[in-house]
C-alpha positions as CSV (number, residue, x, y, z in Angstrom):
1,X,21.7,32.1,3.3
2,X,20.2,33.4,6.4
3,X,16.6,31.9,6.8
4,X,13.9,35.0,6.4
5,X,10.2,33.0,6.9
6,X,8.2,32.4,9.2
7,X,9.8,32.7,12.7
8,X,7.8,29.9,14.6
9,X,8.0,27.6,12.1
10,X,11.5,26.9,12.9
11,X,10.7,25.9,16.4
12,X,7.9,23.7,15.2
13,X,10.8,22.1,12.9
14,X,13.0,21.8,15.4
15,X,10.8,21.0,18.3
16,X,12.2,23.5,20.6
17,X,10.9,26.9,21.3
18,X,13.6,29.3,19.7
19,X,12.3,32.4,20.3
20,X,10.1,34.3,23.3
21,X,7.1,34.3,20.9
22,X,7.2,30.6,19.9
23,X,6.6,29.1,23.1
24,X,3.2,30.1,23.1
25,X,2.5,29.4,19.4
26,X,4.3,25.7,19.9
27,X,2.1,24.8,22.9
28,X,-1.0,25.0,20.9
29,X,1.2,23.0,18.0
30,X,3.7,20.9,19.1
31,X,4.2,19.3,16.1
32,X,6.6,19.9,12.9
33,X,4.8,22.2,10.2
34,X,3.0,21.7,7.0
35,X,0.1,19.3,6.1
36,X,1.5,15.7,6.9
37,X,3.1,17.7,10.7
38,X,0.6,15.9,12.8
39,X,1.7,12.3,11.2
40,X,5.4,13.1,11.3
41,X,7.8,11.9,14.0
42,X,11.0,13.3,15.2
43,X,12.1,10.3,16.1
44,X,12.4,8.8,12.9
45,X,15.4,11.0,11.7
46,X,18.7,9.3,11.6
47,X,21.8,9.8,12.8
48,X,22.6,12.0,10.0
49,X,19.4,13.7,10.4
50,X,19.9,14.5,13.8
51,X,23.1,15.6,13.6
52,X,22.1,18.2,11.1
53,X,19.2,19.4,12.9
54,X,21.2,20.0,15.9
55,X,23.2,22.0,13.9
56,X,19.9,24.0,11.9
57,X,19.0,24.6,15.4
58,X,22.3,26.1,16.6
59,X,22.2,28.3,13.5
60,X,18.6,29.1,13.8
61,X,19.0,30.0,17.4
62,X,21.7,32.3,16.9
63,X,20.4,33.3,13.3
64,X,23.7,33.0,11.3
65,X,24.0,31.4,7.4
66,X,25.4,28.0,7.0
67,X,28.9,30.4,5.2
68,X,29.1,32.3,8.9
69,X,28.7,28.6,10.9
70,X,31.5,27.0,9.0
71,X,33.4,30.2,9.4
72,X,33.1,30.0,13.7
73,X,33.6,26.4,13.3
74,X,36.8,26.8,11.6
75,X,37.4,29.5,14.4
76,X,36.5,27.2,17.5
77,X,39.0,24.3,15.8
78,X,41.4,26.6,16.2
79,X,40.3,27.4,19.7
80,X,42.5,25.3,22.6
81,X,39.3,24.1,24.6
82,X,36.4,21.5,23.4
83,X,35.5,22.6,20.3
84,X,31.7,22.5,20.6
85,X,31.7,24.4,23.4
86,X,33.8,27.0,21.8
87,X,31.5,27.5,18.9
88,X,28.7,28.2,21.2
89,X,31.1,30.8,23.0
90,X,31.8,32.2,19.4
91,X,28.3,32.6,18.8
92,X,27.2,33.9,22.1
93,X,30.1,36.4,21.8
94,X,28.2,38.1,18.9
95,X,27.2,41.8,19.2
96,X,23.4,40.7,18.2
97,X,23.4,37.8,20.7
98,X,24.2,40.2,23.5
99,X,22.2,42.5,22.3
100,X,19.2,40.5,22.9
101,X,20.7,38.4,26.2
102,X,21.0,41.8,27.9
103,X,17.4,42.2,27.4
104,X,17.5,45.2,25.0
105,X,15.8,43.2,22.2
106,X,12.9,40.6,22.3
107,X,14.1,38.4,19.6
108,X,17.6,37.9,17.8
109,X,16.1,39.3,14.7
110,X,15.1,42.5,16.0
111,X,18.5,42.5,17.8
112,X,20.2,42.3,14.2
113,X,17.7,44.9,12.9
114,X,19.0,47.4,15.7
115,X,22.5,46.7,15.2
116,X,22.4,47.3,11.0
117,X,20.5,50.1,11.8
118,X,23.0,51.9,13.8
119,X,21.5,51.9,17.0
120,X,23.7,50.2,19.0
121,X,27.4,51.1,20.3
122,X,30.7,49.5,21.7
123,X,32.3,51.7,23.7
124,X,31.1,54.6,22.4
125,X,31.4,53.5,19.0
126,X,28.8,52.3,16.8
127,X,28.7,49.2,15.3
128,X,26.7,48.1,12.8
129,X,27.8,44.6,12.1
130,X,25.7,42.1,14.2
131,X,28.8,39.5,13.9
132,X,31.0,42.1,15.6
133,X,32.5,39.8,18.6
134,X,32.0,41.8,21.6
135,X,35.6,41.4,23.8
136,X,35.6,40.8,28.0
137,X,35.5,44.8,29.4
138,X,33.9,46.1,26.0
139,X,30.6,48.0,27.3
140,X,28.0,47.8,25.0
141,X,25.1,50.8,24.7
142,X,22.3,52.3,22.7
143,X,23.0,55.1,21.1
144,X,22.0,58.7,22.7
145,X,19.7,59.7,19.6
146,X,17.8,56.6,19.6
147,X,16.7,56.1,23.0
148,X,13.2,57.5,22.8
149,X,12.2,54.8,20.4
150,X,9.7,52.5,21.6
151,X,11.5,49.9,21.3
152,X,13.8,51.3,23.8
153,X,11.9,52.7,26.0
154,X,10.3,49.9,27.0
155,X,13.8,47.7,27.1
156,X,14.6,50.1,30.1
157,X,12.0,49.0,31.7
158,X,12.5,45.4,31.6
159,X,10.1,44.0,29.1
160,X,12.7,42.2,27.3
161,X,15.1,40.9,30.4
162,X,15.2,37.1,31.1
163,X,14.4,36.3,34.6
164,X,18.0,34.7,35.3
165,X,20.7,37.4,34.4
166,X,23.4,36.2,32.5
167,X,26.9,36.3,34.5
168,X,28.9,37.3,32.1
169,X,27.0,40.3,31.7
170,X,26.6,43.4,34.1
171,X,23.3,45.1,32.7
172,X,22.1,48.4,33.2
173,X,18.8,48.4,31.9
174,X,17.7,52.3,33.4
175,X,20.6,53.2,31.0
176,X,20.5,50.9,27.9
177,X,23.9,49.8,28.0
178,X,25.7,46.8,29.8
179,X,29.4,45.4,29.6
180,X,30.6,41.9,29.0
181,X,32.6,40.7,32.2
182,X,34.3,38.1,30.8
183,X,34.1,35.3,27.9
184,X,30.9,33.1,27.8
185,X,31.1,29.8,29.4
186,X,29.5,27.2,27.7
187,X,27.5,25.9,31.2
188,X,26.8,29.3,31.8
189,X,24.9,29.6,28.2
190,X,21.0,28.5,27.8
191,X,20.9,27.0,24.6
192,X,18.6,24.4,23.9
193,X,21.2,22.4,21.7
194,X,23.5,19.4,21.9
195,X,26.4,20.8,20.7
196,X,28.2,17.3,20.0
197,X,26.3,16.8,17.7
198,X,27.2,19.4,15.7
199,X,30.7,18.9,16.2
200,X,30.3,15.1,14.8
201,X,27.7,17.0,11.9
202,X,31.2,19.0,10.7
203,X,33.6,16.1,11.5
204,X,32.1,13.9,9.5
């Protein structure tokens, strides 16, 4: 199951900022959640425990179920470059994750919500599946009739762009839409995860 709580506390679990909104939260706590989070260390996890908290934090990141992980893994295996780095291209390939790298969402989970809701469109099309994996020359756009939503109006004008574009991306913010230029790269991808871990987490 996909996780449906608290946002931040997942950073604070993980010890990495996840989201735009946690980084201020997790500067004022730094420390994992709950009443015993001051005492606890990070450090005292083992190998196992590391292993799958690399991996919670992949999934967390990307906000996909433990089923839909498995699923991409068995995908990336299949895949003829390192598998690690072709899970992360899997997930970054995901309508929702370009939804919100193009800056047309603050947060993966409001990027989802658009997507169900039928606000987004792939080549003209909509799509409401967030899993939808968004193909190099696809071009990706809100939809005419829900442009004037808040949300959206203030996506054109930036408020939800990184500072670094990503380039595999060509945005146009002015007109809600962008178009993937070709397949993800895993150096080209910020994620805050050591994706060999989770490969040695599912080869286990």
């Amino acid at each position: 199951m996909r996780y449906t709580g608290p946002k931040v506390r997942l950073s604070r679990r993980t010890g990495v900022p996840l989201t735009r909104k946690a980084v201020r939260y997790f500067e004022q706590r730094p420390y994992p959640p709950g009443e015993h989070g001051r005492k606890t260390s990070r450090r005292t996890a083992g190998d196992y425990g590391l292993r799958q908290m690399e991996k919670q934090k992949l999934r967390w990141y990307y906000d996909v179920s433990e089923r839909q992980m498995r699923r991409y893994w068995a995908l990336a295996l299949r895949r003829p470059g390192r598998s690690g780095a072709e899970l992360v291209t899997l997930l970054e390939s995901r309508l929702a994750s370009l939804v919100l790298r193009a800056g047309l969402a603050p947060s993966i989970y409001a990027a989802r919500q658009y997507v169900t809701h039928g606000h987004i469109a792939v080549d003209g099309r909509k799509v409401d599946i967030p899993s939808y994996l968004v193909r190099p020359g696809q071009t990706v756009a809100v939809r005419e009739r829900s442009r004037g939503m808040q949300p959206f109006v203030a996506a054109a004008e930036g408020v939800y762009a990184d500072e670094i574009t990503a380039p595999y991306l060509e945005t146009d913010l002015r007109q809600l839409r962008f178009t993937l230029l070709a397949t993800p790269e895993r150096a080209q991808v910020r994620v805050p995860v050591d994706e060999q871990l989770v490969v040695e987490h599912y080869s286990r």
